[in-house]
N, C-alpha and C positions, 0 to 999 in steps of 0.2 A: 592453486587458488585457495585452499584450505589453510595453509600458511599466511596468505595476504591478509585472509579475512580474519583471522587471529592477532595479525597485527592491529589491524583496523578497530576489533576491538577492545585492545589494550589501550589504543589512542585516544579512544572515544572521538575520531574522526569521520573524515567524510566517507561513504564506499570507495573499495577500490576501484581506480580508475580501468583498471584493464581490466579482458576478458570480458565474458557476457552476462557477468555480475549475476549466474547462475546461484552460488551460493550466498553473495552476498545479502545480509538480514542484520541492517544494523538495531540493535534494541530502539533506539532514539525515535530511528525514522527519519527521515529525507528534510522536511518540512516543518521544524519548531518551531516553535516560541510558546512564551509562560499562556498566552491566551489559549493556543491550540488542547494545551491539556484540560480545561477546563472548559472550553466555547460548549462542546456537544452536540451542536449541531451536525456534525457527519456521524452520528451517532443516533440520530434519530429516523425511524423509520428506514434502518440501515438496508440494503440485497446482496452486502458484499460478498462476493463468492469466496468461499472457502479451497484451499488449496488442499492435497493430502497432507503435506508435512506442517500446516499450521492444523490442522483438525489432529493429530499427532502431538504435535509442542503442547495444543493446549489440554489432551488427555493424559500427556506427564505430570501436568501441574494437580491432574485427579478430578477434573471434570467429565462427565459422561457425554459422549457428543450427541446422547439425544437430548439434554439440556439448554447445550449454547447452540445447536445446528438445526436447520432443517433442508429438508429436498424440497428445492421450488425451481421449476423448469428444466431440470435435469442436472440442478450442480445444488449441491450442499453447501448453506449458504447460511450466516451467523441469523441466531434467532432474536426476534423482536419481543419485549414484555413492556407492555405498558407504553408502547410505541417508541421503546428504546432499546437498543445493541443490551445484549442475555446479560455484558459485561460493564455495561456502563450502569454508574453506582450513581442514582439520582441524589443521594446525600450531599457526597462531596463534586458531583458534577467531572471526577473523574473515573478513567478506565482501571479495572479491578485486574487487567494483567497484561496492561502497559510495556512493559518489556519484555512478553511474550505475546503481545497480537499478532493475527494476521498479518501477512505479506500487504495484502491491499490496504490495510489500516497505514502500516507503517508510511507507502508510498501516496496515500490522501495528502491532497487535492489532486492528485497526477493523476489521470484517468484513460481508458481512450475507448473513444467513441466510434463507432465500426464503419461512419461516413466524414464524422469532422475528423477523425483520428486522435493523435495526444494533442489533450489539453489539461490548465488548473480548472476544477471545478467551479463555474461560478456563482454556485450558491456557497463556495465558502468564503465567509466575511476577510479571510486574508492570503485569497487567489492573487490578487494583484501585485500585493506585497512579495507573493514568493517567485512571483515573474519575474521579476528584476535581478533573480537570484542565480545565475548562469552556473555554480560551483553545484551547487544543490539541484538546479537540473540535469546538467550535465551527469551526474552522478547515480541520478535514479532513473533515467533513461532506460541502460542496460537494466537494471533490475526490472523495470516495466516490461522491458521487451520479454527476460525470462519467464514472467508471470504469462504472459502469452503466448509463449510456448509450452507453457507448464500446462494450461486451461487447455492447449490441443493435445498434450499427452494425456490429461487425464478425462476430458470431459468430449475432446473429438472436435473444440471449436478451434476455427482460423482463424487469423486475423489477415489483411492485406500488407504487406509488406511495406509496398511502395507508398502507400496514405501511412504506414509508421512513419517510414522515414519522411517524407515531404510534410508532416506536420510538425513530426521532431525539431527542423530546419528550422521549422517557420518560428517553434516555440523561442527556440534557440536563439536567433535573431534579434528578438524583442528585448531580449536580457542586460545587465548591467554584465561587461568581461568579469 
């Protein structure tokens, strides 16, 4: 897997299709475009939970994780100033370390909800647009799913399996091949 995801990004392609896209993190993210870097909106009044190995990535770059982090509900989770992500830079209306965010950053608008299951966000202004995108879901699927496995290794929570998969389907379905 270590080897795949090295290719992947040398290519600056899509994640690897195999495997359970455990280690897959690609810098880009699932879901671009030139608006995405700028919109802010999922950046606003963020909860995204924080993973070990991104609260790590981002204390390489020499941040103290009681700056960008806080504990609210029992997971440590990116902090808000001024009702915006610790990293989002109201200047330029961009992320201050982009190609080291969160796992859950990178995979935004993909989300899953503990009863609708996976879906795009739709409070993001270009959910619909990335519906249609079959390569790009299909692709961050597994990484979603490892991030859920990841929140039960570290934090103790489940997710249901069978509402993954049966929304997964459903998302899937709706997409351009």
């Amino acid at each position: 897997m270590q080897e795949m995801w090295e290719r992947f990004q040398l290519r600056g392609g899509e994640a690897p299709a195999s495997g359970r896209g455990r280690d897959a993190e690609p810098s880009r993210g699932f879901f671009t475009s030139a608006f995405c870097r700028s919109c802010g909106l999922c950046c606003r009044a963020t909860e995204m939970v924080l993973l070990r190995k991104d609260v790590e990535r981002l204390e390489r770059l020499g941040y103290r994780r009681g700056d960008f982090a806080v504990e609210s509900g029992g997971f440590a989770r990116l902090r808000n100033v001024d009702g915006y992500c610790y990293f989002y830079d109201k200047a330029t209306g961009l992320c201050r370390v982009y190609e080291h965010r969160p796992l859950g950053c990178r995979l935004y608008p993909l989300v899953f909800d503990e009863v609708r299951g996976v879906l795009l966000d739709p409070e993001c202004p270009l959910s619909s647009f990335f519906a249609e995108d079959c390569s790009c879901l299909r692709a961050a699927l597994p990484v979603l799913r490892s991030v859920l496995e990841a929140l039960g290794e570290e934090y103790g929570v489940r997710y249901d399996e069978r509402v993954f998969e049966q929304s997964s389907k459903k998302l899937l379905s709706s997409c351009r091949p």
